[in-house]
Biotite code that builds the C-alpha atoms (Angstrom):
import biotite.structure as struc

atoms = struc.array([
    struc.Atom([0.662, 6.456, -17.014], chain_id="A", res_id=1, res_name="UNK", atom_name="CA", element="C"),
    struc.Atom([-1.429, 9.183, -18.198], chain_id="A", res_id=2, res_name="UNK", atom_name="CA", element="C"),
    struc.Atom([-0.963, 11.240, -15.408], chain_id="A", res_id=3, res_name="UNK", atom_name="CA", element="C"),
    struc.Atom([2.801, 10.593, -14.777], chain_id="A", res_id=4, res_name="UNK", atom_name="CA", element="C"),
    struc.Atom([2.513, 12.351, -18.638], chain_id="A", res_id=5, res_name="UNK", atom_name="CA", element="C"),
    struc.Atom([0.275, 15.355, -17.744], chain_id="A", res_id=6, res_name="UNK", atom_name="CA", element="C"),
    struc.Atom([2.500, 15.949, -14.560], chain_id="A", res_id=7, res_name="UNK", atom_name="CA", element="C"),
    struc.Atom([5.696, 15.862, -16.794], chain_id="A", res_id=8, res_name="UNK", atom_name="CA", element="C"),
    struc.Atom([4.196, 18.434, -19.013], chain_id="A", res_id=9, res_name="UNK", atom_name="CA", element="C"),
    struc.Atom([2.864, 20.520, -16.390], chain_id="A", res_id=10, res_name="UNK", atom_name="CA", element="C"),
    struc.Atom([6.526, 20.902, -15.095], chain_id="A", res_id=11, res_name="UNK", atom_name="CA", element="C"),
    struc.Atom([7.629, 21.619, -18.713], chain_id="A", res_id=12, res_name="UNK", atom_name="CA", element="C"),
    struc.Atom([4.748, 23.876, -19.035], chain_id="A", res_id=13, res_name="UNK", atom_name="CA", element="C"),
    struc.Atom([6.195, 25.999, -15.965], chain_id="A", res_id=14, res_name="UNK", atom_name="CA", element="C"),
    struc.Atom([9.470, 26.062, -17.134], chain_id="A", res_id=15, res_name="UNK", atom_name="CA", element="C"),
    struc.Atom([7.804, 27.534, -20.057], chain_id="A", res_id=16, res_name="UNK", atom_name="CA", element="C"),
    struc.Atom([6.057, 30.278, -18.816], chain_id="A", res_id=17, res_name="UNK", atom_name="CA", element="C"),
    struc.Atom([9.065, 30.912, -16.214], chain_id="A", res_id=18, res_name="UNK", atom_name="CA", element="C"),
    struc.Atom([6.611, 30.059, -13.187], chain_id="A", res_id=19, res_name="UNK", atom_name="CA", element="C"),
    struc.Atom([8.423, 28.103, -10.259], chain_id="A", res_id=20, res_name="UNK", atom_name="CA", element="C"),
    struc.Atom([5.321, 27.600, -8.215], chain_id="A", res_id=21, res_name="UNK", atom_name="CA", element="C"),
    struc.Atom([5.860, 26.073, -4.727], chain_id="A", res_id=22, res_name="UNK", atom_name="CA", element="C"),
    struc.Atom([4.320, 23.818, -3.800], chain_id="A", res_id=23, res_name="UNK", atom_name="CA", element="C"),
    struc.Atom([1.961, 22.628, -6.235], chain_id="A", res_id=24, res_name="UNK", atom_name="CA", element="C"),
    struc.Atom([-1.386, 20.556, -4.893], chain_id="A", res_id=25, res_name="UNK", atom_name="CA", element="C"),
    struc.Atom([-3.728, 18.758, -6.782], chain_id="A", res_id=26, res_name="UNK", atom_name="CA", element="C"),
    struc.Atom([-6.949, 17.894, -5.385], chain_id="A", res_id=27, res_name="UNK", atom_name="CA", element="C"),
    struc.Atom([-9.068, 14.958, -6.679], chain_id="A", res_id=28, res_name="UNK", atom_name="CA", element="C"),
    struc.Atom([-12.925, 14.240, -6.142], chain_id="A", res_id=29, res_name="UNK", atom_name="CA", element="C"),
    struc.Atom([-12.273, 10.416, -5.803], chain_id="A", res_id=30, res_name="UNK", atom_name="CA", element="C"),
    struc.Atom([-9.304, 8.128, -5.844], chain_id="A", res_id=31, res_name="UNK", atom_name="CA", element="C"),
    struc.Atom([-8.693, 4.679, -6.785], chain_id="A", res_id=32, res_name="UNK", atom_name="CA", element="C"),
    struc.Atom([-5.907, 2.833, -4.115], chain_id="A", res_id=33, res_name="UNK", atom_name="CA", element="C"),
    struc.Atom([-4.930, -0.220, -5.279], chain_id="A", res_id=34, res_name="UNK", atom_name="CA", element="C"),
    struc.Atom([-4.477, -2.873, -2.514], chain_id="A", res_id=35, res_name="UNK", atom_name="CA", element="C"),
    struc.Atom([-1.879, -4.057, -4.387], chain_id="A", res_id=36, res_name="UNK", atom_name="CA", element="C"),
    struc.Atom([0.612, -0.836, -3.571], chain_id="A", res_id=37, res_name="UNK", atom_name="CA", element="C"),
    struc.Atom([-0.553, -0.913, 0.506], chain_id="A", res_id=38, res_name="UNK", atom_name="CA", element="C"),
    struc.Atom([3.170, -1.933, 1.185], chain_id="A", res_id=39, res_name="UNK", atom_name="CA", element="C"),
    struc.Atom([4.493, 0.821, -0.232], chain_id="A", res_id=40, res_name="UNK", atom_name="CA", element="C"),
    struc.Atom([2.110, 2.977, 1.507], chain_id="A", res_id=41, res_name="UNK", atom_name="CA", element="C"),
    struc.Atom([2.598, 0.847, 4.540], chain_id="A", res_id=42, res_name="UNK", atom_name="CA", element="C"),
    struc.Atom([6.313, 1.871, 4.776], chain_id="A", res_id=43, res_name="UNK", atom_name="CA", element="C"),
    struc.Atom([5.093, 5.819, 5.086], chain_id="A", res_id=44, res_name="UNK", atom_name="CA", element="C"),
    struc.Atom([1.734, 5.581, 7.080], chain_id="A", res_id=45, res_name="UNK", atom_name="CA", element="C"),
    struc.Atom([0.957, 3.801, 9.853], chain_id="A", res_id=46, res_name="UNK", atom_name="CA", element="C"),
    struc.Atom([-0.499, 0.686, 8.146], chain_id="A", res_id=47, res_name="UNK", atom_name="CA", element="C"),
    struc.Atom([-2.756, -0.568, 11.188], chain_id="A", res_id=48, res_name="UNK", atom_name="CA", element="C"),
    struc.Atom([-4.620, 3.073, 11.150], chain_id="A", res_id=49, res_name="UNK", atom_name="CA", element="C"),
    struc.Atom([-4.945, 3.029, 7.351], chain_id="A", res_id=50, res_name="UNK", atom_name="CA", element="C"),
    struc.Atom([-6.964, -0.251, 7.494], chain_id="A", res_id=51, res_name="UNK", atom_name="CA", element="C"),
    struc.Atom([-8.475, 0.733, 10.247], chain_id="A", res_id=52, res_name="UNK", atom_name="CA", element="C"),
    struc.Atom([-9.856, 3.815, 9.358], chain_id="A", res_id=53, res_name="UNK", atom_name="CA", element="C"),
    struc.Atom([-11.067, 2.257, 5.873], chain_id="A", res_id=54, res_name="UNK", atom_name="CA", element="C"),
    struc.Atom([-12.829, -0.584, 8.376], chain_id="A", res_id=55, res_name="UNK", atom_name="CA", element="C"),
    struc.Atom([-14.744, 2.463, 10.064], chain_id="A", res_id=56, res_name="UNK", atom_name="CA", element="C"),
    struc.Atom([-15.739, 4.388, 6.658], chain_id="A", res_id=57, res_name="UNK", atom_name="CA", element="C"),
    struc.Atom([-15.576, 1.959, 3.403], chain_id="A", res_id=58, res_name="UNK", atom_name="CA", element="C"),
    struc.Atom([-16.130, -2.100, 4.459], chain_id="A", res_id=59, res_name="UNK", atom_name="CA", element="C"),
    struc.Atom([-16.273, -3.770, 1.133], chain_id="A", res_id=60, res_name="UNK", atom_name="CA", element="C"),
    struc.Atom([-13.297, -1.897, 0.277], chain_id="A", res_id=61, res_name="UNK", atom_name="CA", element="C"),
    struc.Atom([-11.821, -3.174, 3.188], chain_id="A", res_id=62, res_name="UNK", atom_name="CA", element="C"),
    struc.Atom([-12.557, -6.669, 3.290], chain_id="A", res_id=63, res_name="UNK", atom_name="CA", element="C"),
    struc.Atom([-11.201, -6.883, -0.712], chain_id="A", res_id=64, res_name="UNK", atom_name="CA", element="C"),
    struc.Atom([-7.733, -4.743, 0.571], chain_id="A", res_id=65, res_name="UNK", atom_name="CA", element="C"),
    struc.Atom([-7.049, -6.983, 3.691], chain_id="A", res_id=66, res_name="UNK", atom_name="CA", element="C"),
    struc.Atom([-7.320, -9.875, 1.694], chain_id="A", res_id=67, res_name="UNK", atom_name="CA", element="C"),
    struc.Atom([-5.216, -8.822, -0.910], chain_id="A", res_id=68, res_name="UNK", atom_name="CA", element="C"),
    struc.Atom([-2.698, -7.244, 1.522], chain_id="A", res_id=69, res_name="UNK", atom_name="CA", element="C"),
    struc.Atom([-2.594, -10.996, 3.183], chain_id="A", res_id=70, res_name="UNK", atom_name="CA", element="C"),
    struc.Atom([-1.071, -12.267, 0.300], chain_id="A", res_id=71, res_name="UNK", atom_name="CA", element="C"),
    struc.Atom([2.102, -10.239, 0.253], chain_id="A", res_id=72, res_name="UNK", atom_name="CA", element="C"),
    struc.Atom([2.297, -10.224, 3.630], chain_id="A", res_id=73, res_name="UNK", atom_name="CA", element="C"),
    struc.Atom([2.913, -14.127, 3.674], chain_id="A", res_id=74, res_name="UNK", atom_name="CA", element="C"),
    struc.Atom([6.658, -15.490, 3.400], chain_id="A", res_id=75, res_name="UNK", atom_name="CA", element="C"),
    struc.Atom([6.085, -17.813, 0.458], chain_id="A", res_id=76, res_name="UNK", atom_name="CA", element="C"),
    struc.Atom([6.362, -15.985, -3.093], chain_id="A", res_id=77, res_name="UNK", atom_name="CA", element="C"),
    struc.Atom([3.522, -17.262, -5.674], chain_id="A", res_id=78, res_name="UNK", atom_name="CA", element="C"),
    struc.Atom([3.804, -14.110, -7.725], chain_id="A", res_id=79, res_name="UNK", atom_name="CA", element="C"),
    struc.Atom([5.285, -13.563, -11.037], chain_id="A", res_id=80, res_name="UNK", atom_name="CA", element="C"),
    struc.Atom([4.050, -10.130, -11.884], chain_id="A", res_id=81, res_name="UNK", atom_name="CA", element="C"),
    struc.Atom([6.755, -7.907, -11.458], chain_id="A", res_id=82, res_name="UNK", atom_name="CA", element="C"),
    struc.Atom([4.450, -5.007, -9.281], chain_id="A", res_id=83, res_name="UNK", atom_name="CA", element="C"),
    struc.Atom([2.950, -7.803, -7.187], chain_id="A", res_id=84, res_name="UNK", atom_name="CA", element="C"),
    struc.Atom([6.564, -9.561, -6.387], chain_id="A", res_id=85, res_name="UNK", atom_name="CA", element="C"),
    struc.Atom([7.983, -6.121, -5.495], chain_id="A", res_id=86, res_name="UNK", atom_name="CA", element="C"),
    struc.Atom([5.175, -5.204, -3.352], chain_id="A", res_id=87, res_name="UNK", atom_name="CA", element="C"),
    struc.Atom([5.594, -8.343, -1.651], chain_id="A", res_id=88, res_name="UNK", atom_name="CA", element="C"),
    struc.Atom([9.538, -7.968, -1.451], chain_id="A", res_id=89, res_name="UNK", atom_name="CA", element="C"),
    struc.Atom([8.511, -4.435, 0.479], chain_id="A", res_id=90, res_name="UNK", atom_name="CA", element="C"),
    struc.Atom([6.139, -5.967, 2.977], chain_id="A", res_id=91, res_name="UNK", atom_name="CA", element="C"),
    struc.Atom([8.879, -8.324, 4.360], chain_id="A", res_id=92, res_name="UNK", atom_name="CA", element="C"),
    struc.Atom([10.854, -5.572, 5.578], chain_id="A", res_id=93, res_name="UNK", atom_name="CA", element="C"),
    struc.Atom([8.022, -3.794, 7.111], chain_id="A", res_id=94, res_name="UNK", atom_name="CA", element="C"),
    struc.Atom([7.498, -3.497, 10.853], chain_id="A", res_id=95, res_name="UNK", atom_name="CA", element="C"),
    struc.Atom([5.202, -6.455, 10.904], chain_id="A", res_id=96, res_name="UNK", atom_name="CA", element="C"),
    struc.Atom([3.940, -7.262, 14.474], chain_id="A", res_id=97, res_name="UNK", atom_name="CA", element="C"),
    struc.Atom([1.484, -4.701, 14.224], chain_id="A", res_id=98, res_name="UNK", atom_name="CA", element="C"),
    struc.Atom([0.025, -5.568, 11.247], chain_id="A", res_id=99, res_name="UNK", atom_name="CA", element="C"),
    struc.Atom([0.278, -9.151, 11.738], chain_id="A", res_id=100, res_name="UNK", atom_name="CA", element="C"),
    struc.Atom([-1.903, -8.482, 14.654], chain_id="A", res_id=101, res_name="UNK", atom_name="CA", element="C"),
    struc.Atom([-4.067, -6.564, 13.548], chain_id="A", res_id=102, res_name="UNK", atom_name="CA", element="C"),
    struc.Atom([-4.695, -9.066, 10.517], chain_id="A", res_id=103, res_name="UNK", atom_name="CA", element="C"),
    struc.Atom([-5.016, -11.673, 13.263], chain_id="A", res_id=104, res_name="UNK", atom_name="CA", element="C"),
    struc.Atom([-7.569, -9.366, 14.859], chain_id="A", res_id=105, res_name="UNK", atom_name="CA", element="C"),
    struc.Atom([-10.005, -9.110, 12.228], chain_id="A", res_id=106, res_name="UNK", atom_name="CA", element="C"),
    struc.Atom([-9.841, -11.783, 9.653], chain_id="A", res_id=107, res_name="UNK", atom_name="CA", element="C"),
    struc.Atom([-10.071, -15.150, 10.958], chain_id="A", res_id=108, res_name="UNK", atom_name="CA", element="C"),
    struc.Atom([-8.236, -17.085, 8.191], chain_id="A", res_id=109, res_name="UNK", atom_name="CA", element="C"),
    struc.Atom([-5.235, -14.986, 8.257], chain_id="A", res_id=110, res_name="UNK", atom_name="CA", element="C"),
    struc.Atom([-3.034, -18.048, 9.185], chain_id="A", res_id=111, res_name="UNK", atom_name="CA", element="C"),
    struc.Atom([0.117, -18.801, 11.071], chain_id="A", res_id=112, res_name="UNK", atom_name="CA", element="C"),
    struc.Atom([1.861, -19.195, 7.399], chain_id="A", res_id=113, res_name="UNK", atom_name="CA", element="C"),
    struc.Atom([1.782, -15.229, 6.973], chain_id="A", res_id=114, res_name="UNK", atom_name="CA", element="C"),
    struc.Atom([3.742, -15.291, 10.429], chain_id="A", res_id=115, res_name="UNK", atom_name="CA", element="C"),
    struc.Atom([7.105, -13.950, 10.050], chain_id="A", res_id=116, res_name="UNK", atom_name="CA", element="C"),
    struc.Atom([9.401, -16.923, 11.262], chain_id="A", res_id=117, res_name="UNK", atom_name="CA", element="C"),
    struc.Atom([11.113, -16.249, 14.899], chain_id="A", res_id=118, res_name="UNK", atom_name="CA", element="C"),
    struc.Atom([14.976, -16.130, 14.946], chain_id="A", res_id=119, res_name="UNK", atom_name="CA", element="C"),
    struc.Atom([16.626, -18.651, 17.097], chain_id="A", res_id=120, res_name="UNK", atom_name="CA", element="C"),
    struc.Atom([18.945, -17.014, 19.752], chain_id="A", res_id=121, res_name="UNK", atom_name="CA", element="C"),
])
């Protein structure tokens, strides 16, 4: 939350000095994603590229974030940690069939449970 902070103040800090800079970028050496938000991200990148490209360029990164990402995909809840249960609450509503195949694709013991359920006609 430290940053959330320094970004508030920065605002503040423009105000201030009567600055209205637009827009304002920040770039960072390195970055930490946590696996745990890819639904989120999911819903404004194309998810299969994101993995994909992290395949190509970071593999132990991406063999930790697919398997994490597996969880929330699946339809069963086993979460009580508020982040993790709304991260999985987003994934349901994504556009899954890519996803879902690519997940079928490349990890072997991503399972017919994570399968969104087919509606009868």
């Amino acid at each position: 939350m430290k940053f959330g902070a320094d970004l508030t103040l920065l605002h503040n800090i423009f105000d201030a000095v009567e600055v209205k800079p637009d827009p304002v970028r920040f770039y960072f050496a390195n970055a930490y994603v946590s696996a745990v938000f890819f639904p989120v991200l999911f819903m404004r990148t194309d998810g299969v590229a994101f993995l994909e490209h992290i395949r190509r360029h970071d593999k132990a990164f991406w063999f930790l974030a697919t398997k994490a990402v597996s969880r929330y995909l699946d339809p069963v809840n086993r979460y009580t940690y508020r982040a993790q249960l709304k991260q999985r609450n987003l994934a349901q509503d994504l556009d899954r069939a890519p996803i879902d195949a690519y997940m079928n694709k490349h990890i072997p013991e991503y399972h017919a449970a994570h399968m969104p359920k087919r509606k009868r006609k």
